[in-house]
C-alpha positions as CSV (number, residue, x, y, z in Angstrom):
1,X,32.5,-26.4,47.8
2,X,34.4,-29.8,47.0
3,X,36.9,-29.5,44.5
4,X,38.6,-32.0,42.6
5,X,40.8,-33.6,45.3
6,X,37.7,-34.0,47.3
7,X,35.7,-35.6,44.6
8,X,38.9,-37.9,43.8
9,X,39.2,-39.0,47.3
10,X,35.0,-39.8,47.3
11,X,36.0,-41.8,44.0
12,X,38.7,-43.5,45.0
13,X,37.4,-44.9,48.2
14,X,33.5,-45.5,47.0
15,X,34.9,-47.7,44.1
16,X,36.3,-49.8,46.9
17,X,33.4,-50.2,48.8
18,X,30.1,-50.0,46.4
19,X,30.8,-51.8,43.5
20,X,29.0,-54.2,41.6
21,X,26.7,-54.3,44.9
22,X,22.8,-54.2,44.2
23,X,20.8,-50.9,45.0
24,X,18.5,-52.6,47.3
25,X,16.5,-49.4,48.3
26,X,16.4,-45.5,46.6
27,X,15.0,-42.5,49.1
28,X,14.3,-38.9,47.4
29,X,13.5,-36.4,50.1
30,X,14.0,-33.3,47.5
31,X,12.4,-33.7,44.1
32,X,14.8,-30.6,43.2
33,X,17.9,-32.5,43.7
34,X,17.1,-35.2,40.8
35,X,16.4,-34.6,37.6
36,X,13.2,-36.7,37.4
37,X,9.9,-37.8,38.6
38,X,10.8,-39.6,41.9
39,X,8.4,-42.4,41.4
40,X,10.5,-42.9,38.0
41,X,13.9,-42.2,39.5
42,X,13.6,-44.7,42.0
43,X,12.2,-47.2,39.7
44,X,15.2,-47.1,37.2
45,X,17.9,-47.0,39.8
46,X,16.7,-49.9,42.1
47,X,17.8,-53.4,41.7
48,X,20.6,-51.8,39.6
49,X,24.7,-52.3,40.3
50,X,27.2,-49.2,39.9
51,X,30.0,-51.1,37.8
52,X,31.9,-47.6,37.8
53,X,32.8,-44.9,39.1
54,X,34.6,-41.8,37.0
55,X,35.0,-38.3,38.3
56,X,35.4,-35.4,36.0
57,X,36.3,-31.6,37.3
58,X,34.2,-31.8,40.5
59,X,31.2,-34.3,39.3
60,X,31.1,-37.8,39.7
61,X,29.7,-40.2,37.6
62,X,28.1,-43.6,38.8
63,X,28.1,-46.0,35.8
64,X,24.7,-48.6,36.0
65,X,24.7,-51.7,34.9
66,X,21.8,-50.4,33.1
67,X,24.0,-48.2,30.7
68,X,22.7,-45.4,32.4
69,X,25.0,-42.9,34.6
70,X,24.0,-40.9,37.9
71,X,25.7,-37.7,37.9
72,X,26.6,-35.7,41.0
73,X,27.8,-32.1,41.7
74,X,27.5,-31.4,45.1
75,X,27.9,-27.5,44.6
76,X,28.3,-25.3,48.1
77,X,27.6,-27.6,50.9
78,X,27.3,-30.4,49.6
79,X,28.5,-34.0,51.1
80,X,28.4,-37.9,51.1
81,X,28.3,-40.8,53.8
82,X,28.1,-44.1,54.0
83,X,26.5,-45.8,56.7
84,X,23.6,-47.1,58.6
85,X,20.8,-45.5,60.0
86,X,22.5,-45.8,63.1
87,X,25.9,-43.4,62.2
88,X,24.7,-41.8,59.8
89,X,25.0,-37.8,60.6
90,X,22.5,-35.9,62.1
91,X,22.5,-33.6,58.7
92,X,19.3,-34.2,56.4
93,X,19.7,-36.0,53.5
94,X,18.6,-35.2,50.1
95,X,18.8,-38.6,48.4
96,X,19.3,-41.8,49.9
97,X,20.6,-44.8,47.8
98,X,20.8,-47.9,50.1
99,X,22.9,-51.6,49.2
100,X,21.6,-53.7,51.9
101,X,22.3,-52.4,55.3
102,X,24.8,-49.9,54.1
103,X,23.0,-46.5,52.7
104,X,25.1,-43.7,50.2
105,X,23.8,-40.2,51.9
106,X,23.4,-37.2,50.1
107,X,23.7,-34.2,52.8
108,X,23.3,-30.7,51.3
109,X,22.0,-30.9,48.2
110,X,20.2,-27.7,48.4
111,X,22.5,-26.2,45.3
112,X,24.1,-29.6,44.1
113,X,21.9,-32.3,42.0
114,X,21.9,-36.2,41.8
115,X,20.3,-36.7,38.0
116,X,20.2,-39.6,36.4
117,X,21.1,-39.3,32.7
118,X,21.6,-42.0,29.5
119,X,25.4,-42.2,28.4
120,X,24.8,-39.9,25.3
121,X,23.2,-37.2,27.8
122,X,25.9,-37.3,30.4
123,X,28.5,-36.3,28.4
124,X,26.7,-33.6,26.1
125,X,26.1,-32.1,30.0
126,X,29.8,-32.5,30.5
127,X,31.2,-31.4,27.3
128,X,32.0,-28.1,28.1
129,X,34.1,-28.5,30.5
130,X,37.9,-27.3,30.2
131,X,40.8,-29.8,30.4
132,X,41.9,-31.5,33.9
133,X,45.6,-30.8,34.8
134,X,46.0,-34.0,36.3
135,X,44.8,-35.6,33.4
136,X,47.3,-37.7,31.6
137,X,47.6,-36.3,28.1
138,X,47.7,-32.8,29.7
139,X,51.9,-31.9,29.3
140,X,53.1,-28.9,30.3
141,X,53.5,-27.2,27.2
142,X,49.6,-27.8,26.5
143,X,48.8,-26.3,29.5
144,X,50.8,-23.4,28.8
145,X,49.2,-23.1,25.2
146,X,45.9,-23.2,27.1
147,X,46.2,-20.5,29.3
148,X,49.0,-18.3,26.4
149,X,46.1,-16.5,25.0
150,X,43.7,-15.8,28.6
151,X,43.3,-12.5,29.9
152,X,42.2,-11.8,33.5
153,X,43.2,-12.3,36.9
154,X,45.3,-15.4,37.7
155,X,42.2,-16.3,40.3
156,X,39.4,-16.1,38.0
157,X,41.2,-17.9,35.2
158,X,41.9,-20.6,37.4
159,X,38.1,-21.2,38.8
160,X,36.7,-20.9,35.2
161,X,35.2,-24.5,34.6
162,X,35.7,-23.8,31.2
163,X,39.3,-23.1,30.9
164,X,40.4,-25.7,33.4
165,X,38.0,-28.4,35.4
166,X,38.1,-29.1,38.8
167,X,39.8,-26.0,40.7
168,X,37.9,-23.9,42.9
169,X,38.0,-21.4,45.4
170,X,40.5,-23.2,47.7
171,X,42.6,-24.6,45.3
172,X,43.4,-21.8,43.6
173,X,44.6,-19.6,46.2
174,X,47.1,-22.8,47.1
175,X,47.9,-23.6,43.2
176,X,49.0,-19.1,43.4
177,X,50.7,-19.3,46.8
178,X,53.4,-22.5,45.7
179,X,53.5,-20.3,42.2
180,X,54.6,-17.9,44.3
181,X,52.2,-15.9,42.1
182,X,49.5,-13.5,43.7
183,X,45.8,-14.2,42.6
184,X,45.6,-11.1,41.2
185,X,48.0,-11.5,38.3
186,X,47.0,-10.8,34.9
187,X,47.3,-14.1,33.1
188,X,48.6,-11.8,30.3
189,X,51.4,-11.0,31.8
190,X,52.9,-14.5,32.7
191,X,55.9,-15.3,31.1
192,X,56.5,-19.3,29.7
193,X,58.0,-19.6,32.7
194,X,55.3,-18.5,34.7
195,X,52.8,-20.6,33.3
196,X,55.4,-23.9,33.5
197,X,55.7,-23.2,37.4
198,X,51.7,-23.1,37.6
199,X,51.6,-25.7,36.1
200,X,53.7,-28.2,37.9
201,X,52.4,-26.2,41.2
202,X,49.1,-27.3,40.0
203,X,50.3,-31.3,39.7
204,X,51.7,-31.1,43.4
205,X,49.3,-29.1,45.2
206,X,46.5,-31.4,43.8
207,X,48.8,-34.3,44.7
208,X,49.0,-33.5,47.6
209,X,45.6,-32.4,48.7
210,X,44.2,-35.9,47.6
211,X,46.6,-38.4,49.1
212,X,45.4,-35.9,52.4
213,X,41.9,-36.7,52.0
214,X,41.2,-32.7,51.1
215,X,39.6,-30.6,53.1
216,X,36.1,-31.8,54.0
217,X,35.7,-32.5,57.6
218,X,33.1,-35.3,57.4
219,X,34.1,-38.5,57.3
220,X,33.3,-40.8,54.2
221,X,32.8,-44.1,56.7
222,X,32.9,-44.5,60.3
223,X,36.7,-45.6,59.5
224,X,37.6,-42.9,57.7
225,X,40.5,-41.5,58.9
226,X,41.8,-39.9,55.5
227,X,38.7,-37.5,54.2
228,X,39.6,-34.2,55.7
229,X,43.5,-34.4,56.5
230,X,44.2,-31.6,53.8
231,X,42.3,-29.0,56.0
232,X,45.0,-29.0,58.6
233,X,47.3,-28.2,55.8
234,X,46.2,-25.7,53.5
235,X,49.0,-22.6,53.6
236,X,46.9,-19.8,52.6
237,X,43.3,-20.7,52.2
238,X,41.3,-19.1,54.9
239,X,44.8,-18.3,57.2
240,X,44.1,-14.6,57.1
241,X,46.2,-13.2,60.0
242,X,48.4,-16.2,60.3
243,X,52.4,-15.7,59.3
244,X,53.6,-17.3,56.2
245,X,54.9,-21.0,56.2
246,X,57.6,-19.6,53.3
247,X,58.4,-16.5,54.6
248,X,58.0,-13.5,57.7
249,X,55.2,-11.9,55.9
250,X,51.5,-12.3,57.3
251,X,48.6,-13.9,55.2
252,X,45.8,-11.5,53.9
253,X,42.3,-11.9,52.6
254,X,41.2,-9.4,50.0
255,X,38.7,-10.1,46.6
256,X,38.7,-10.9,43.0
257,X,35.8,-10.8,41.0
258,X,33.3,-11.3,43.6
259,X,35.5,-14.3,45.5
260,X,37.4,-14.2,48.7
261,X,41.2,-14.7,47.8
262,X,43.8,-15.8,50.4
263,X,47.6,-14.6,49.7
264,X,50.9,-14.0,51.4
265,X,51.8,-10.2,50.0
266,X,55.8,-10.8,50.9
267,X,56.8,-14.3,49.1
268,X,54.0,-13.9,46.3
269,X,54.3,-11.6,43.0
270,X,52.1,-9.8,41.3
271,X,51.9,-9.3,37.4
């Protein structure tokens, strides 16, 4: 599932290439991934210009010039490209929003959604979402009063939307593994200093990961050659068997909650 670096890295390079430009041409080939009749879906987005683009935990938001915002979670499987008919991958497509000869495909939505929602509706749907760690007002002592009174495992803490947007599966294990925490730690038992390492393991694994392209393999464009470069480079995440980058020990794969979990058991500590 895309996680925050992914959907920064679809942000930062869609602002560059659809902005201001007129929807020419809207497809729905799943009335389940929209939020609306088609016939009226299609109708309000066309002949519309996306002035914006904002991401928040893993959603992106398309500002119209209408005032109105499409919202997009692409959930498990979920992915975009941009392209003509002629590149375009041989995946189906879900939703197809076009700006001349350039289309915006949605692949995958079978769990994700594209809905189109009025300013005031976006953000009730987003309002219960936790604080972003890469956000600017976030400081390291808030993030450590954030997470002071959580109880759990370190892993499920960390993927709870509520608690903290935009981490998932991947990212978590990674954010743990440069903690040199295991994902099993009970939050409760972090000291300050703990939580101040997470922290500033959060800021550089995410950091990292985006200025990589995270870890989807598809391409954005034809000439993308940035989307995917963190996949090469994740240190634990789906390495079972593979020896440590920090250390002699040997990466294993175990479970929390439900949710595969990827650590080293030498160079990382439980709690």
């Amino acid at each position: 599932m895309p996680e925050l670096p992914e959907m920064e890295n679809y942000r930062i390079q869609l602002s560059q290439l659809i902005l201001d430009r007129p929807i020419t041409k809207v497809t729905v080939g799943r009335d389940k991934s929209i939020n609306k009749d088609s016939a009226d879906f299609i109708r309000e987005v066309t002949g519309t210009r996306i002035i914006f683009i904002e991401r928040r935990g893993k959603h992106l938001l398309f500002h119209l010039d209408s005032g109105r915002r499409l919202l997009l979670h692409l959930m498990l499987g979920g992915l975009l490209y941009l392209g003509t008919d002629e590149d375009k991958p041989g995946r189906s497509t879900q939703v197809e929003i076009s700006f001349g000869n350039q289309t915006l495909y949605f692949i995958g939505l079978r769990l994700g959604y594209l809905h189109l929602y009025s300013a005031k509706e976006s953000d009730e749907f987003l309002s219960d979402l936790g604080p972003e760690v890469i956000d600017r007002r976030m400081t390291e002592e808030k993030f450590i009063q954030l997470f002071a009174k959580r109880r759990g495992a370190l892993k499920s803490t960390l993927v709870n939307q509520h608690v903290i947007a935009g981490i998932g599966n991947c990212y978590a294990d990674e954010i743990a593994f440069e903690a040199e925490l295991r994902p099993s730690s009970k939050i409760q038992n972090l000291s300050r200093d703990d939580l101040a390492k997470l922290y500033h393991s959060s800021l550089a694994v995410f950091r990292h990961a985006t200025d990589h392209g995270g870890y989807i393999e598809l391409p954005l464009t034809k000439e993308d050659k940035l989307t995917g470069g963190f996949n090469d480079l994740c240190r634990v995440y789906d390495r079972a068997g593979e020896g440590c980058i920090r250390c002699d020990g040997v990466i294993e794969k175990s479970e929390i909650g439900g949710r595969k979990v990827f650590f080293c058991p030498k160079c990382q500590h439980d709690k």
